[in-house]
C-alpha positions in Angstrom: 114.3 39.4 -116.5 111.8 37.4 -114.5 108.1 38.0 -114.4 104.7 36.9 -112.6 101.5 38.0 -112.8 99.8 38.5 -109.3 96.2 39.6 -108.6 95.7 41.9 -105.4 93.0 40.0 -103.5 91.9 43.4 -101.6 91.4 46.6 -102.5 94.2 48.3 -101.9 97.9 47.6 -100.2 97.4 48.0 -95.9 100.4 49.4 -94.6 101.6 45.8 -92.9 101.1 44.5 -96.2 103.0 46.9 -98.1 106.0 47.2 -95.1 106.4 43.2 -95.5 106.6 43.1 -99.2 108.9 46.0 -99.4 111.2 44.9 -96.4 111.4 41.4 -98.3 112.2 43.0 -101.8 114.7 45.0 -100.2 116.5 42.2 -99.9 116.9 41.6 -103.3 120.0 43.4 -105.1 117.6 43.3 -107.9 115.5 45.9 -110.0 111.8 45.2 -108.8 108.5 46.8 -110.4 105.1 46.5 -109.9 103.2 47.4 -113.2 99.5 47.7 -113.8 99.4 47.4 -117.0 96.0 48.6 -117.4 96.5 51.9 -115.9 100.4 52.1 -117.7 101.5 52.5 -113.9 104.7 51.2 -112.9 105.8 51.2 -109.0 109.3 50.2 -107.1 108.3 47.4 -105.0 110.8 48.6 -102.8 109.4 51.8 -101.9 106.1 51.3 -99.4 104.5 54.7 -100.9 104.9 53.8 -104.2 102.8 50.2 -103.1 100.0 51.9 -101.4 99.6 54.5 -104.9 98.7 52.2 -106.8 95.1 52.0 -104.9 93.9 48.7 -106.8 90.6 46.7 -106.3 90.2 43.3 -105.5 90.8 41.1 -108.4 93.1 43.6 -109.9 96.2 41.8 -112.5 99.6 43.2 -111.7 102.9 42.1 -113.3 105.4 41.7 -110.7 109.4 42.1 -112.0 112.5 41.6 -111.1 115.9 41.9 -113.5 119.4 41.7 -111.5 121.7 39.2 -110.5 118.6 37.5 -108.1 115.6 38.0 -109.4 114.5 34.3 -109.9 114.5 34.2 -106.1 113.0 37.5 -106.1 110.2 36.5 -108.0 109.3 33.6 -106.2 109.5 34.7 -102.6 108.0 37.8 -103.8 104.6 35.9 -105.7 104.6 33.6 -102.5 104.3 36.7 -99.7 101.5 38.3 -102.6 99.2 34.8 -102.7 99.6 34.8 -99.0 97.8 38.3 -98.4 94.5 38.5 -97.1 
């Protein structure tokens, strides 16, 4: 299993946000969470309402996942398109 932490630079996930990421970790044959490990939540990055739930605040630490036969790739492609958002 890979991880990253990633911190949400807005408050909350806009919906062209959350369709990117999720059309990108569709991609992935691997298993993909989002956790906030603060609230115990854990989301499928690959399912846009489950991104936009988590309603975070700027500055927010999440711990992106990925276990499955690509998730190395998954991880960084995935924490690239996250420090990209603005």
């Amino acid at each position: 299993m890979q991880a990253k932490d990633v911190v949400a630079k807005q408050n909350g996930f806009h919906v062209l946000f959350a369709k990117k990421f999720t059309t990108l970790a569709g991609t992935f044959d691997s298993e993909i969470r989002i956790i906030w490990q603060a609230r115990n939540i854990i989301s499928d990055a690959k399912s846009i309402l489950g991104l936009m739930a988590l309603d975070v605040t700027a500055g927010t630490v999440l711990k992106l996942t990925a276990e499955g036969p690509d998730e190395q790739r998954a991880i960084e492609e995935l924490g690239i398109l996250f420090e990209l958002y603005e």
